[in-house]
C-alpha positions in Angstrom: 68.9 101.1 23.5 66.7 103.9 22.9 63.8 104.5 25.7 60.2 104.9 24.6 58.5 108.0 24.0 56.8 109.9 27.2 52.9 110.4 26.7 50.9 112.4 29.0 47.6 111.8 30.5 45.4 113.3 28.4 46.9 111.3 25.6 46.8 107.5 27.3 43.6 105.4 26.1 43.9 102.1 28.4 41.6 99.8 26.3 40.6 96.5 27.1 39.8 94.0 24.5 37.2 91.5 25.0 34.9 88.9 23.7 34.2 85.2 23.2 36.9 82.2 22.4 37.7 82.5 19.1 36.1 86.1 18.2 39.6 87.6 16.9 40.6 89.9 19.9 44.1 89.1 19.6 44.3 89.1 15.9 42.6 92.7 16.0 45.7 93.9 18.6 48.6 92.2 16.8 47.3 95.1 13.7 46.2 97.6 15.7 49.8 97.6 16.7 51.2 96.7 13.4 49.2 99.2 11.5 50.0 101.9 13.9 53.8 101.1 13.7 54.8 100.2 17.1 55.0 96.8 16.5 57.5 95.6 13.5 55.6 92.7 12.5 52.6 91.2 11.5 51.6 88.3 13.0 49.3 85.4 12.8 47.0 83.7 15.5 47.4 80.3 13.6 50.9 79.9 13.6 51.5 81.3 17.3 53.3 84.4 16.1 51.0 87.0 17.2 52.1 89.5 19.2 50.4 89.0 22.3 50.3 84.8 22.3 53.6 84.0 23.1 53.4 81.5 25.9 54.0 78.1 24.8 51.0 76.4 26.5 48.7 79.4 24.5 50.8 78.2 21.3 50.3 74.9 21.7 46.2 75.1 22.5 45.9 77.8 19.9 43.7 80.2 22.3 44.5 83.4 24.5 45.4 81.8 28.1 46.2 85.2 30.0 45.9 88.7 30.0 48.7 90.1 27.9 49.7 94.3 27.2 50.5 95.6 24.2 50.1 99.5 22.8 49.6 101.3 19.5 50.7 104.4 19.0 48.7 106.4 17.0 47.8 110.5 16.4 50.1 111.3 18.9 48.4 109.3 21.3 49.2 106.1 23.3 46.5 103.0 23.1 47.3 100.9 25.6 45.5 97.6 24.5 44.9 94.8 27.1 44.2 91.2 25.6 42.2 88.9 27.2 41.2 85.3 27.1 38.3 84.5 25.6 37.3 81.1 27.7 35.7 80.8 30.8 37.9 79.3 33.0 40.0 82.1 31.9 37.9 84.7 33.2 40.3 86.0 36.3 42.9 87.1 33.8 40.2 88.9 31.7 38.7 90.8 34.8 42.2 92.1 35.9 41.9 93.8 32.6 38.6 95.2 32.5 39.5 96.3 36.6 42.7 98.6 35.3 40.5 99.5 31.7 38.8 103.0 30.9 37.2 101.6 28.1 36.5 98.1 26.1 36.3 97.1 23.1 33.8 93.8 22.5 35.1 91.6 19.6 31.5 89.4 17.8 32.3 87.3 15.5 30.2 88.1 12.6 30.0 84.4 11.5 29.4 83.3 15.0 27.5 86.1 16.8 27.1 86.8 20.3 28.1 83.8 22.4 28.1 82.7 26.0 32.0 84.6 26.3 30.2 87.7 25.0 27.6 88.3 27.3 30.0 87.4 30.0 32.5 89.6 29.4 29.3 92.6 28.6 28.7 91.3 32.3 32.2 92.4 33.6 32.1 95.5 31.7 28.8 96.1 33.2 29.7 95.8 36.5 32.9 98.0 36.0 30.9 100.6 34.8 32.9 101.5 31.6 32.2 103.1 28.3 32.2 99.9 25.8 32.4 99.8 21.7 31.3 96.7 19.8 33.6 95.6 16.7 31.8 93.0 14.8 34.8 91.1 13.3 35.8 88.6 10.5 33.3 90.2 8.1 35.6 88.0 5.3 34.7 84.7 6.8 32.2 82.3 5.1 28.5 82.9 6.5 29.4 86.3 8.0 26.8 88.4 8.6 26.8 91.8 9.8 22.8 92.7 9.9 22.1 89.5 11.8 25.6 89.9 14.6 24.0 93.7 14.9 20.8 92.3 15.9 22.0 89.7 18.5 23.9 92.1 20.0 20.4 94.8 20.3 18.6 91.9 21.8 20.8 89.9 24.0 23.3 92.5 25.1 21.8 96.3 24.5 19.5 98.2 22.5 21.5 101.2 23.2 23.9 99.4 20.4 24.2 102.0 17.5 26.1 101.2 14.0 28.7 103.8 13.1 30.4 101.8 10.0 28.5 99.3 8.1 30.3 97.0 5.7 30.1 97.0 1.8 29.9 93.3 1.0 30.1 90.3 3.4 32.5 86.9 3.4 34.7 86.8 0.4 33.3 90.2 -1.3 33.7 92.2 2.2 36.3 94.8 0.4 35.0 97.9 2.2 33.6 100.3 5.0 30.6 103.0 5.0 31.7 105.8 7.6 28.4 107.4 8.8 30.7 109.8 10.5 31.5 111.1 7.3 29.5 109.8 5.1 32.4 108.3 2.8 33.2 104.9 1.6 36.1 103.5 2.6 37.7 101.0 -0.2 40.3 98.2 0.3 42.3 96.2 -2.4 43.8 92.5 -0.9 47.7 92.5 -0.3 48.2 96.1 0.9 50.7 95.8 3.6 49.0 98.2 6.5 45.2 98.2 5.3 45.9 101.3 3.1 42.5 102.3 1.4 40.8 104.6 -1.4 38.1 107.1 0.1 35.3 107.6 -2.1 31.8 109.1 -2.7 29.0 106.1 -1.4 28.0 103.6 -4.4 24.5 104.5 -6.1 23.6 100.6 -5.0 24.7 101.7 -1.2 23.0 105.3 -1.1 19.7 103.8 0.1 20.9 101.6 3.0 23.7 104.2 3.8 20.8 106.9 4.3 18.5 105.0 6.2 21.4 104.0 9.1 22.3 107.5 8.9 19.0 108.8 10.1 19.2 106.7 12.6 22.6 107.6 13.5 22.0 111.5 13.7 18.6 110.8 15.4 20.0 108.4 18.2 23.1 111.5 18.7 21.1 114.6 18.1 19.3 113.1 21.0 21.9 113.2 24.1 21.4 116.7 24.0 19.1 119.0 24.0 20.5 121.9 21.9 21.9 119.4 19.5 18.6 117.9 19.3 16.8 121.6 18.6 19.6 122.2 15.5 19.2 118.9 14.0 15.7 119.4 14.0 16.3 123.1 12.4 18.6 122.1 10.3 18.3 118.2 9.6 22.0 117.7 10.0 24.7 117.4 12.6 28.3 117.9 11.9 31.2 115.4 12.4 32.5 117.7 15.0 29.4 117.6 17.1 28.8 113.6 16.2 31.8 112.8 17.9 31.3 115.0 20.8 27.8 113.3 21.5 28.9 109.8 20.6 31.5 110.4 23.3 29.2 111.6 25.8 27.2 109.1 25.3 29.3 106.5 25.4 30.4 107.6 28.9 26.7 107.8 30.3 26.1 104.0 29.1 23.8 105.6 27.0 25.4 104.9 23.5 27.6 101.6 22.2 29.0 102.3 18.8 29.3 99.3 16.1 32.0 98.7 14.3 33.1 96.1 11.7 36.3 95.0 10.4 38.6 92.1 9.1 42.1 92.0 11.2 44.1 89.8 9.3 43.7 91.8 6.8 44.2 95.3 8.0 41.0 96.1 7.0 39.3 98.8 9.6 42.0 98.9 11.8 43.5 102.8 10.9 39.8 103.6 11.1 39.4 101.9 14.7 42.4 103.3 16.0 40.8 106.9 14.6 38.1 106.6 16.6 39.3 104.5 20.2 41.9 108.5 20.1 38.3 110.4 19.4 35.7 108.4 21.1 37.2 107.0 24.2 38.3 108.5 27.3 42.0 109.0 28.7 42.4 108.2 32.6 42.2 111.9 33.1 38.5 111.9 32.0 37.1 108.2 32.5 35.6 107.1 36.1 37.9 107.7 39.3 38.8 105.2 41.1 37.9 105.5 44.9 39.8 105.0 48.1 37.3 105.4 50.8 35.6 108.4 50.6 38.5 110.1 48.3 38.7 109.7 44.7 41.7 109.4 43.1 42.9 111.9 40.2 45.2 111.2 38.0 47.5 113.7 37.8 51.3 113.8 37.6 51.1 116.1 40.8 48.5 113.5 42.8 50.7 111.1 45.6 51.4 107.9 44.0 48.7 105.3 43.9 50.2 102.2 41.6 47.7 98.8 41.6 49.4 95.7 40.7 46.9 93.8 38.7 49.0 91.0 37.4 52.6 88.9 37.5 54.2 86.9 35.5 57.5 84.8 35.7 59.7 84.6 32.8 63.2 82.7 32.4 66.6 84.4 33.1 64.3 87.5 34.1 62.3 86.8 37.0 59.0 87.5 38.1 57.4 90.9 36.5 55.2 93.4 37.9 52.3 95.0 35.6 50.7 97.9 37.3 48.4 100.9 36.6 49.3 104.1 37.4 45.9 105.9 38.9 47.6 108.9 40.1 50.7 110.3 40.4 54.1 109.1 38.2 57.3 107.4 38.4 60.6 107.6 36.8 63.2 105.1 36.3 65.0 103.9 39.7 62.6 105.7 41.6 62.1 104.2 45.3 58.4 103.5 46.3 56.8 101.7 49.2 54.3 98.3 48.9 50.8 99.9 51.2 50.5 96.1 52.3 53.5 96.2 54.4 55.7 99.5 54.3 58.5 97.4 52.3 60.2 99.1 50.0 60.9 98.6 46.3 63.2 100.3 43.6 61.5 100.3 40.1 64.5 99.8 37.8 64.4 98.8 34.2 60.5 100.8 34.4 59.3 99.6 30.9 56.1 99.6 28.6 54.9 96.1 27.8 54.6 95.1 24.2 53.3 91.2 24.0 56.2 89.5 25.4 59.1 92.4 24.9 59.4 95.3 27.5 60.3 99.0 26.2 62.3 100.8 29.0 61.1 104.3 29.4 62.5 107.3 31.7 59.1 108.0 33.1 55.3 106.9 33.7 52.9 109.6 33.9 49.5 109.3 36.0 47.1 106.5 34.4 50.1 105.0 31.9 50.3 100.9 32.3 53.9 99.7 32.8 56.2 96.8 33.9 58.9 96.0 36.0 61.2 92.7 36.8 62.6 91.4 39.8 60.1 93.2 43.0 61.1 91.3 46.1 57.9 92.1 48.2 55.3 93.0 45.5 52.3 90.3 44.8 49.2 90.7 42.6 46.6 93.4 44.1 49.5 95.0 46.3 49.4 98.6 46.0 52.6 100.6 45.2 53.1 104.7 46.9 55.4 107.0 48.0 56.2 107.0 51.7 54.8 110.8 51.5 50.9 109.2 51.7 49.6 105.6 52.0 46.7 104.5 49.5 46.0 101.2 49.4 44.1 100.6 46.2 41.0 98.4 46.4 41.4 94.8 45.3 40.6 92.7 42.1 37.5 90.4 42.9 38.9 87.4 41.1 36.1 85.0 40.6 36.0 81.8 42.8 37.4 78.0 42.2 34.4 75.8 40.5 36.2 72.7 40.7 38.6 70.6 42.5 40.6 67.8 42.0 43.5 65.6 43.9 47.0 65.9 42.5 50.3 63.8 43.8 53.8 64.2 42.4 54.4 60.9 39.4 57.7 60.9 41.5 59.1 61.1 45.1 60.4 64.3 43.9 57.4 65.7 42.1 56.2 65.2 45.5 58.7 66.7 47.4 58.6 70.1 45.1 55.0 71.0 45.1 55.0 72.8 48.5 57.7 75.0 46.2 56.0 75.4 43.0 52.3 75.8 44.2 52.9 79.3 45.3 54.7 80.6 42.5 51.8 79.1 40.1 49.2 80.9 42.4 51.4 84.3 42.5 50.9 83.9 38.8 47.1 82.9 38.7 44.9 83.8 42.0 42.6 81.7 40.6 44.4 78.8 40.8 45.5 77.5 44.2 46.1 73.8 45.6 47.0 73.0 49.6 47.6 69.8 51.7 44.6 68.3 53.3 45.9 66.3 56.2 42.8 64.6 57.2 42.1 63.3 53.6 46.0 62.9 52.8 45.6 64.5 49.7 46.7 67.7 47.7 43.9 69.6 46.8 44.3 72.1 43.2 41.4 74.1 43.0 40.5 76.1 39.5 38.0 77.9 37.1 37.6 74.8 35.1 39.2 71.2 33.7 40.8 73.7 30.9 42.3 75.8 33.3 43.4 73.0 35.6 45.3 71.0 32.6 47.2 74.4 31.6 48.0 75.0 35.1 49.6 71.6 35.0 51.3 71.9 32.2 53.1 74.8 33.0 54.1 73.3 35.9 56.1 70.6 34.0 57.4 73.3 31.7 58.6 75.8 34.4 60.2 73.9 37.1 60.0 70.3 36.0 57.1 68.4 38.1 54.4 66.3 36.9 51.7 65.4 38.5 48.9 62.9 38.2 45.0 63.5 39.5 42.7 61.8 41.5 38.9 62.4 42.4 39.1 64.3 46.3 38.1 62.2 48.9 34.9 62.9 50.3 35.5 64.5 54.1 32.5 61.9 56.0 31.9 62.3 59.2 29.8 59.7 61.7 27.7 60.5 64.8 25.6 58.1 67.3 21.6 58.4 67.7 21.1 56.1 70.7 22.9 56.7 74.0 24.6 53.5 75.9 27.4 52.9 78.0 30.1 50.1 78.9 33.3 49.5 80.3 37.0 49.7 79.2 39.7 47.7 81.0 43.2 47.7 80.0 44.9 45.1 82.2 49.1 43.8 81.2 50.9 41.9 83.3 54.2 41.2 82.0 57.0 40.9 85.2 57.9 44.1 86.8 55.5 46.8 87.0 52.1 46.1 85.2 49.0 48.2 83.4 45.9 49.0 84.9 43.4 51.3 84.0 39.4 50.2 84.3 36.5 53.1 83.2 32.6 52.9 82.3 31.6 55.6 80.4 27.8 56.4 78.9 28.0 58.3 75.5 25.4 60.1 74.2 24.2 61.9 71.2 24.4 65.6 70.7 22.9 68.2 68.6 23.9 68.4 64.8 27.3 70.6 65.1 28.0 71.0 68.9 30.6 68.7 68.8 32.4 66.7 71.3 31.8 67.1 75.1 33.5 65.0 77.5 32.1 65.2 81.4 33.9 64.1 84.5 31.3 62.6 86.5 33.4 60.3 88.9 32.6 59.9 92.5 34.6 58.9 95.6 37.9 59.1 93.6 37.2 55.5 91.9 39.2 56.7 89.4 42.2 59.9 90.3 41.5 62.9 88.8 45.3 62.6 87.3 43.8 59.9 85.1 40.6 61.2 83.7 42.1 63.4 81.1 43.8 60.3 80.0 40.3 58.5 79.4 39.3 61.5 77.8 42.3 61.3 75.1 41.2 57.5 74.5 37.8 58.3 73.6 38.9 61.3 71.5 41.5 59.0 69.5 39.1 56.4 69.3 36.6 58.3 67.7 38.6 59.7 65.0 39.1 56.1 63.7 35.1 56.3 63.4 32.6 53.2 63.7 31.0 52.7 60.4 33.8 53.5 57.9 36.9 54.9 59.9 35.7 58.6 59.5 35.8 61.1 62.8 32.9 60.5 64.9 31.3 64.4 65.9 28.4 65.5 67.7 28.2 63.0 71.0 29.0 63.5 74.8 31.1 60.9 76.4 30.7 60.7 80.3 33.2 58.5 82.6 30.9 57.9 85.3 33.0 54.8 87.5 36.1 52.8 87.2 38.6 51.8 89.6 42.6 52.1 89.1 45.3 50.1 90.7 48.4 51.8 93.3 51.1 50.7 91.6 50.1 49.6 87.8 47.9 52.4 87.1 49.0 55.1 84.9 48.0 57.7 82.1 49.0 55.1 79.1 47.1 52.7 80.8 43.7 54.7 81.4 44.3 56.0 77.4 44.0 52.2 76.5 41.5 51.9 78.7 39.0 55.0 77.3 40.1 53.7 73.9 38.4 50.3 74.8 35.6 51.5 76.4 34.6 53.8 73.0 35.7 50.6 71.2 32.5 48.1 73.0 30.4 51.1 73.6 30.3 53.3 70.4 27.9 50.2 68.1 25.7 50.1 70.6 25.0 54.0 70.1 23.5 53.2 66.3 26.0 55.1 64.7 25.1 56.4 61.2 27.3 58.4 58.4 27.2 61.7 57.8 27.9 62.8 54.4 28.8 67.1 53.7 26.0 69.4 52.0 27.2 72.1 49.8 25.1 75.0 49.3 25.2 75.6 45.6 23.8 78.6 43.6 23.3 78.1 39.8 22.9 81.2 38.2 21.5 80.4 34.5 19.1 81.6 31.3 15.6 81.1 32.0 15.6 78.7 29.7 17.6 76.5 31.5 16.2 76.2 34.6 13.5 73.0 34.5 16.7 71.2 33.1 18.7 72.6 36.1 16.7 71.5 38.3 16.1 68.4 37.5 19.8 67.5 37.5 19.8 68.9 41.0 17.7 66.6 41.8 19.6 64.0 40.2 22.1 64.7 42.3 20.1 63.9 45.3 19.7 67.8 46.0 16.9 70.0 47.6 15.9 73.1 45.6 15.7 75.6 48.7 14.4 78.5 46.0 14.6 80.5 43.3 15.2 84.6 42.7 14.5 85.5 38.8 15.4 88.7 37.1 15.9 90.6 34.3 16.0 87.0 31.8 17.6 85.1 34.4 17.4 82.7 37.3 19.2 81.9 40.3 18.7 78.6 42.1 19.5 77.9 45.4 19.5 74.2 46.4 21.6 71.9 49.0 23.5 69.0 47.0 25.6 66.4 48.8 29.6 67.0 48.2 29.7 63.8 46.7 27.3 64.1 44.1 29.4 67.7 42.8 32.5 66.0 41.6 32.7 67.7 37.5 29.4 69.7 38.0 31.4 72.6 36.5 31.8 70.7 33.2 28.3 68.8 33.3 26.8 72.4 33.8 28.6 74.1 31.0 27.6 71.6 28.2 24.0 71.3 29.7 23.5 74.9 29.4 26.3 75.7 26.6 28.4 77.4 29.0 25.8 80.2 30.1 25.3 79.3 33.4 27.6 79.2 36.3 27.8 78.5 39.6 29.0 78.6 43.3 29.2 76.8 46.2 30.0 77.0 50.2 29.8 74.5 52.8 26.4 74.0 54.7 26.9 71.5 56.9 26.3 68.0 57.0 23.6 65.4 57.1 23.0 61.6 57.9 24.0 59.8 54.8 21.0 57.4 53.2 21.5 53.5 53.7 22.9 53.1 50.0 25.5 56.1 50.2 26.6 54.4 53.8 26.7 50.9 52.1 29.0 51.8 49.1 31.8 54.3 51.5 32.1 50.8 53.3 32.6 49.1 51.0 35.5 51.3 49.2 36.7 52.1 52.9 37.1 48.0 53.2 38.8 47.5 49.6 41.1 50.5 50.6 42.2 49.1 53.4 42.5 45.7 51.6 44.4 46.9 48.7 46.8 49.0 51.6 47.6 45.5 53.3 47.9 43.6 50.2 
């Protein structure tokens, strides 16, 4: 088999492609690759052939479900192209990609414009800090419009946006491209089998729109620098050459996002693109650094190794793979390197480029080049790979947290019996998927981005290893407490031939302070009861508070005091003092006016202004406080405290109240007594439990 072709650093792009469900990211990489020859074939989103939607779950939804590598080669230079998911409960596999990216291109539909996915994924880029182009795609669909996605994309994402192409004809008639780079039409006829195309002079019925964006476009260039700025005012016109240079520039000080436009399916744009992602965007020798500590990381063949794992995957009759990103240093095939998490060492045979779902051995990776490998023993997702010469551990991927939760049990005994098995392998896969036994509630909890998410995960968990699994609503984790202190005895008294049982206690509980706990005090006098027994009546009381009062949930927060007793010489013995305390919490505890405490979540909704008064009042819906509000820059962040049983499918309720651009998170804040109606109906489902259990 012959090995792939060697690219240096200087001429690696690593490109990530982003954008909204449905925009046409992985339409635009399946002919970026085509076009540029390294892939064979042409594919099609529709049918599931594309090049980088391959697993069968993504096949059989029709959307992007995981970040997937491919690569175009193209003037001699290497385009590492990184597709992404496009839905929201997708969103850790998209910000692996835009973590191991130098640059990103943003797909807008030009029939559907900006969407919720789009300013999200601007958001990641954003925050990553890189240089970003805009394509505005499917100019041959019905309704598209590329004026109209060009100004959604000025006023809800940047005004730094700045067309470089501009389409001749929209929808059905969209048949060509006006280069304001060079000031040339670009012409296309239907059925050509790469997007081949006619350069000509600019129409006479074009020459009027054509000049007035390319005033603007010399203007917003001539501007980034100051001697550029003085000839263009001299001379009233900037070359290509230095357009290029300032567009670059630019586009690495955030201070320029180029527009382009396109149709995928058919080839139209795509040589064009792939001209300028080799001109415009930077290779990992001359994009952003990565840090370690204080140190930044070059890369350079001659740097010690530095290798981040961002994601892995587990394929049939291969194994698990390993996609990394070289940030400095290189590796050659069979080469021996060592995991910074825990000095184990790995061999890196069968080192490959990734091309949708096929793998392209090469001899050698050079610094900043994305590759693959099968069958790491050690290796997880976010592990750093080096060379024993000098430990770097890489920092992290911040994969966003679980929004929602739900209970899962195996449909069989042995569904059941494989899910400590197959959890892990599904999370090694996903980070943002996880699921672990809760032994107080007796349930499996699976915790995800979203229902979507949730259902996939599922689904390839009866596709890879065989187990189904139905779901359940979590149990809500109550907890009681008393608020009036009393006291009482327990006697446990058996006389059955032989030796007998004795063990007599009075004890006084009282309430504590919300979260103290449990405190037990030894206040006997005069040996009533021997001090070998007293731990004993401290066990009952402990046992018999965890079958709770009101509704059989723990009982927290109180002090129980043995304060007399007496015992017996012969009968008396730890068992029989247990019994005893378990009694005495047993006549004592409903006397204490016990009440139910329910758990408060602390929830933060971050959402569009506009959003906010219905936000609010569905917090309040929910039986939540609104503790306050921070607003900024169009958008609002609410703070309130909601009761964990009024959250069950907030995720969901606050996606389709908001069209999906708001989101939210959560942590635990403690818990609070439960109102008369809450406390009413958890008896009452305690009770029919327990009925149904016994039935």
């Amino acid at each position: 088999m012959a090995l792939a072709k060697e690219y240096p650093t200087e001429r690696i792009r690593n490109v990530v492609v982003v954008g909204h469900g449905g925009s046409g990211k992985t339409s635009l990489i399946d002919a970026l690759a085509y076009v540029s020859g390294s892939s064979k074939r042409h594919g099609n989103v529709g049918d599931g052939s594309a090049l980088t939607m391959h697993a069968p779950e993504e096949q059989a939804h029709g959307i992007s479900i995981q970040l997937t590598p491919a690569y175009a080669e193209h003037m001699d230079v290497k385009i590492n192209l990184l597709d992404t998911p496009g839905y929201l409960d997708f969103a850790g596999e998209t910000i692996s990609a835009v973590h191991v990216a130098d640059a990103a291109i943003i797909v807008v539909s030009a029939a559907a414009g900006v969407e919720v996915g789009t300013e999200r994924v601007w958001e990641y880029c954003e925050a990553r800090g890189i240089p970003r182009l805009f394509l505005i795609s499917m100019m041959d669909k019905e309704h598209a419009n590329f004026e109209r996605t060009f100004a959604q994309i000025k006023e809800r994402l940047s005004p730094k946006a700045l067309p470089v192409e501009i389409p001749i004809g929209e929808g059905a008639d969209f048949h060509g491209i006006v280069n304001l780079f060079t000031e040339r039409a670009i012409l296309y006829t239907k059925g050509t089998t790469k997007g081949e195309y006619e350069e000509k002079d600019i129409p006479p019925e074009l020459e009027e729109i054509e000049q007035r964006w390319e005033k603007d476009f010399q203007e917003t260039l001539a501007t980034t620098d100051e001697a550029l700025l003085e000839e263009y005012l001299e001379k009233g016109h900037i070359s290509r050459e230095q357009e290029v240079a300032a567009l670059a520039k630019g586009m690495r000080g955030a201070e320029i996002f180029p527009v382009f436009c396109g149709a995928a399916p058919l080839k139209y744009g795509t040589t064009l693109l792939l001209d300028e992602i080799v001109e415009l965007l930077p290779s990992p020798k001359e994009a952003r650094p990565e840090r370690v500590a204080d140190e930044e990381l070059v890369a350079d063949d001659s740097a010690p190794l530095a290798a981040l794992v961002f994601k892995t995957a587990s394929e049939p009759h291969v194994g698990e793979l390993s996609f990394f990103r070289l940030y400095s240093g290189q590796v050659a095939n069979g080469a021996e390197v060592v995991n910074a998490s825990d000095g184990q060492t790995e061999k890196l045979n069968h080192l490959s480029i990734p091309l949708g779902k096929e793998r392209v051995e090469v001899a050698k990776l050079h610094a900043g080049d994305i590759g693959v490998v099968a069958k790491l023993k050690h290796t997880h997702t976010n592990d750093t790979l080096n060379t024993k010469a000098k430990k770097i551990a890489l920092d992290p991927i911040q994969f966003p947290g679980a929004d929602i939760a739900i209970a899962i049990k195996g449909v069989t005994r042995a569904d059941e019996d494989k899910l400590g098995e197959v959890i892990p392998r599904l999370h090694e896969e996903d980070p943002t998927f996880s699921a672990s036994f809760n032994a107080e509630l007796q349930q499996t909890i699976a915790r995800g981005v979203g229902e979507l998410h949730l259902d996939i995960q599922f689904e390839r968990m009866t596709r890879k290893f065989g187990v189904k699994v139905v779901t359940e609503p979590p149990k809500i984790p109550y907890r009681e407490t008393i608020t009036k202190t009393a006291e009482g005895q327990g006697r446990h008294k058996k006389q059955s031939g032989g030796r007998g049982q004795f063990g007599d206690c009075w004890i006084r509980l009282k309430p504590a302070k919300f979260g103290t706990g449990y405190t037990f005090v030894d206040a006997i006098k005069g040996g009533v009861i021997p001090g070998k027994y007293v731990p004993s009546v401290d066990r009952g009381v402990q046992e018999a508070a965890d079958r709770g009062i009101v509704a059989g949930f723990p009982v927290v927060d109180f002090t129980a005091e043995v304060y007399d007793g007496s015992y017996h010489a012969v009968d008396s013995s730890d068992m029989a003092f247990k019994l005893a305390g378990i009694q005495a919490f047993k006549s004592v505890a409903p006397n204490c006016r016990p009440i139910l405490l329910e758990p408060i979540v602390e929830v933060a909704v971050t959402t569009p202004d506009e959003y906010v008064g219905d936000i609010m009042g569905d917090l309040t819906s929910r039986r939540g406080k609104v503790q306050g509000m921070d607003p900024g820059n169009g958008r609002t962040t609410i703070r309130a405290l909601v009761p964990e049983a009024e959250l069950h499918k907030y995720a969901a309720a606050l996606r389709s109240m908001t069209q999906g651009r708001a989101h939210h998170t959560r942590k635990p804040a403690g818990y609070e007594a439960a109102p008369e109606h809450v406390t009413q109906k958890v008896k009452q489902e305690r009770e029919a439990a327990e009925a149904s259990k016994s039935a």
